[in-house]
N, C-alpha and C positions, 0 to 999 in steps of 0.2 A: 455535413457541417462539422469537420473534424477539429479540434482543438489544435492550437497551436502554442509557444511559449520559446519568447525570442529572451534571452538574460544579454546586458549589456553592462558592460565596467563603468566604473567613474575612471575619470583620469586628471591628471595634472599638467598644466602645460609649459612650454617656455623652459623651464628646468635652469632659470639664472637665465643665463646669456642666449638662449635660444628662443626669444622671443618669434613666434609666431610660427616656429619650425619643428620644435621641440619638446616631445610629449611620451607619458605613459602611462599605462592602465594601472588604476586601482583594483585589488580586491574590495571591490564593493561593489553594491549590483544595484539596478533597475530591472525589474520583470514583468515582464509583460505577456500576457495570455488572453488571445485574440481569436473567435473566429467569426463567418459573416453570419448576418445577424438581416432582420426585416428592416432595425432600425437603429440608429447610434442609441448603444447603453456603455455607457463607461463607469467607469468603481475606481478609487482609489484606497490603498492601504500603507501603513509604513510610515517611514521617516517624511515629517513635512509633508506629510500625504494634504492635510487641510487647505497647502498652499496651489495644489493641483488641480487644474480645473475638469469639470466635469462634464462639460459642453461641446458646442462647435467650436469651442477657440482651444483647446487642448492643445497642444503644442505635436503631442506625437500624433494624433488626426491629424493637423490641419498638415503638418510633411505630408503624409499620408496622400490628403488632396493634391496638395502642389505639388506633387510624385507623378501620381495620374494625369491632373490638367497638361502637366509640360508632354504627357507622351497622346495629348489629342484626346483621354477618353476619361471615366469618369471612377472615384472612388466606390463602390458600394458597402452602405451600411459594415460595421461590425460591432461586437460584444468585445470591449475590451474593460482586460481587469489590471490594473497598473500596483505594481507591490516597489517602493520605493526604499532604499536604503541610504540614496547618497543625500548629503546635505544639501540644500537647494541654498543657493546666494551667498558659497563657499571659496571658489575657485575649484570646486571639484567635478569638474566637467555633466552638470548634471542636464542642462539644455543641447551640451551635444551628444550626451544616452538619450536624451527622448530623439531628440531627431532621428540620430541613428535607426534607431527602433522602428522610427514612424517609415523610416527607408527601407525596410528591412519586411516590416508588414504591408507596406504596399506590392512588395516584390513578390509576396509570398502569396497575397488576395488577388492580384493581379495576373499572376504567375509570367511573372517576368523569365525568372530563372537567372538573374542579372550572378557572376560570379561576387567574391567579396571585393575583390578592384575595381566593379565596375558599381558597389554598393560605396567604396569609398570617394569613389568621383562622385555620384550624386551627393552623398551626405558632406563632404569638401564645398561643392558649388552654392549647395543651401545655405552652408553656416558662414560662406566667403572664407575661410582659411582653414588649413585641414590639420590642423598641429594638434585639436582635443579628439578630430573623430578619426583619426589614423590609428590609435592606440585602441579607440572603442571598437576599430573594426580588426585590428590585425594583433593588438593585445602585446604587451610586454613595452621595451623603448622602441618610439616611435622617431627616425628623423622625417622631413615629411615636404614638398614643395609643388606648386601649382606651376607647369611648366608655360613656356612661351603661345603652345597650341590652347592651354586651357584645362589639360588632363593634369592629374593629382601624380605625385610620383614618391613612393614611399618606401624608406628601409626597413625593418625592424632588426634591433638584436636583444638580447639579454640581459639581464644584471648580473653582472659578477656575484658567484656563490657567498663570495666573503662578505658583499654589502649588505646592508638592511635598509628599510625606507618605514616612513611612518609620516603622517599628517595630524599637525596640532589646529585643532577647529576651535576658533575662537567665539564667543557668544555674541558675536554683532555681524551683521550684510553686510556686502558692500557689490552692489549691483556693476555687473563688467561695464555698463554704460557711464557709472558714473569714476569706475576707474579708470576708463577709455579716453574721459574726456579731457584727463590732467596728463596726457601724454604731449609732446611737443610734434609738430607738423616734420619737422628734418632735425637733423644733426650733424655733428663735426666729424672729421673725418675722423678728428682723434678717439670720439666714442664709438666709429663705426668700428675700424681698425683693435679697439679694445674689446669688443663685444665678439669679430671673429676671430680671432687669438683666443680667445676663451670658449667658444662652442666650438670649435676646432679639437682645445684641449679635453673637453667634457667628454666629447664622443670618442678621442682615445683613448679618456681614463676608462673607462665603460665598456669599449670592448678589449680593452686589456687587462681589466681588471687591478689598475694601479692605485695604490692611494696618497701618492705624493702630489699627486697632481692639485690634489683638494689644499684646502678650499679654495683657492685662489681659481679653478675650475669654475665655480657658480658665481663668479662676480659679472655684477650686469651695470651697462650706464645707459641700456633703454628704457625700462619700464620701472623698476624697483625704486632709483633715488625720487621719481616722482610722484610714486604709490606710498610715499614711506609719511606723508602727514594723514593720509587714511587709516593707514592700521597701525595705532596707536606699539609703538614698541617695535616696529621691525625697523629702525634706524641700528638698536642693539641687539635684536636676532641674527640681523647679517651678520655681526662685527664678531657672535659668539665664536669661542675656540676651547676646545676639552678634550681632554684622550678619549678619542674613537670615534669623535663628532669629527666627518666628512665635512661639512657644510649644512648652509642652510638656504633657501630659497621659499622668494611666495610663490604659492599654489595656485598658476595659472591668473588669471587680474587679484585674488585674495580674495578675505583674508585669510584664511587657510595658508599654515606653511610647510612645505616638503621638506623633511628633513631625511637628510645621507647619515649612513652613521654604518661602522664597523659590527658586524653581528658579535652579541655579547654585551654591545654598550649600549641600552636597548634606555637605560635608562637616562643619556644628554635629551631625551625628549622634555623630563621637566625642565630643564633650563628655558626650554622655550614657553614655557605654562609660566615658568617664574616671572620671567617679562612680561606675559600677559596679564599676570596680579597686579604686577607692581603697576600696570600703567589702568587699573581698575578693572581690567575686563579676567572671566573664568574662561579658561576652555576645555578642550578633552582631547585626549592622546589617540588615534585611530591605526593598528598597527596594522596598516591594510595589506602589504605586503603587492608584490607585482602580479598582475593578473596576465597569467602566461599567453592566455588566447584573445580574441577579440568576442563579439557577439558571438550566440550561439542558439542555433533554431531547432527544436523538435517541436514531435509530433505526435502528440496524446494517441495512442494506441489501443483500443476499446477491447477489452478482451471478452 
């Protein structure tokens, strides 16, 4: 009954204009340490651990099930111990690290031997879009698309040496359901048209590491102008400009915001706390930096 211990990134999604395609890993982590067991014992520790359930409805179990059922046979029992770092109800991809995770321990109990692209397809098909679990499984920028057959198809590259990334976590929720629901059914060509001219340009400032391209790179007219009466203050976090401030973007539905910034200007992140004062709310600066790899599984070794 050998111990096992899957770590999974937080990530961010969308990145501006890349709504539902466009994603990368946080250094920040979910961990999990798993092995089979007579009977479900689960433990939670960590950030927002109180908000993690302990039961059969556990989000990284019940993957776990739906893993199993879809391949005809059945989960068995295990001991898992879940140590939590990402903020839960952030925009920081904290529901698709458990999943992931939950795909990741079925594979590993099960002994699928599934490769990580074949861990990306199922964790993509679960969550229906694979823009948060492409980066948790392949780690660093993620572009990422569900092709015409069904299968997941994803790039990764790098962040340019010279950028910096960081996440301002604001003190209020905003559940992806109830930011999902203020988004509009279709749009005009002229937003369509604006939005790939802009994730077009994202992903050449990024693997060329330009920084002319910014900010005007992270403008979006999908999701952002209609999340902006939810999180108080990001009408003027978009619109902010300062030497070495890249841009800014919400973090995946919010409120959490990604912010781009030139290594050295480490410090335009309180601009972003400033708006969050001024419009009542505190938050906190998380320099989480890119998280180079995706998931990552050992194997407790008893010596």
């Amino acid at each position: 009954m050998s111990w096992y211990t899957v770590r999974v990134p937080a990530s961010s999604a969308n990145l501006g204009p890349g709504f539902d395609a466009l994603g990368l890993a946080l250094g920040v982590y979910l961990t999990c340490r798993f092995r089979r067991s007579d009977q479900l014992a689960i433990s939670a520790s960590g950030r927002d651990s109180r908000q993690i359930s302990l039961g059969n409805d556990n989000l990284i179990w019940q993957t776990a099930v739906t893993v199993a059922e879809s391949l005809g046979t059945r989960m068995p029992p295990i001991e898992l111990e879940i140590h939590n770092d990402i903020p839960l109800a952030k925009g920081m991809g904290s529901s698709a690290a458990a999943l992931t995770a939950g795909v990741v321990i079925a594979d590993q109990v099960l002994d699928l031997r599934w490769k990580p692209l074949r861990i990306l397809d199922e964790a993509s098909r679960l969550e229906g879009h694979p823009d948060n679990v492409a980066p948790c499984t392949l780690g660093s920028i993620v572009a990422s698309a569900i092709d015409s057959g069904g299968v997941t198809r994803a790039v990764r590259l790098d962040l340019p040496q010279r950028f910096g990334l960081a996440v301002v976590v604001p003190d209020f929720d905003l559940p992806t359901s109830k930011a999902r629901s203020v988004l509009p059914d279709s749009y005009s060509r002229a937003d369509a048209v604006f939005n790939v001219q802009r994730a077009s340009l994202l992903i050449a400032a990024l693997a060329a590491g330009s920084t002319t391209a910014f900010p005007a790179a992270l403008e979006d007219r999908f999701h952002q102008p209609y999340r902006e009466p939810l999180v108080p203050g990001l009408h003027d976090i978009l619109k902010l400009r300062a030497p070495g401030l890249l841009g800014c973007a919400l973090s995946g539905a919010g409120p959490s915001i990604l912010v781009f910034y030139e290594r050295g200007y480490e410090g335009v992140c309180d601009l972003v706390r400033q708006i969050f004062r001024l419009n009542g709310h505190e938050s906190e600066t998380l320099y989480a930096n890119i998280a180079p790899c995706g998931f990552e599984l050992t194997e407790e070794i008893e010596a």
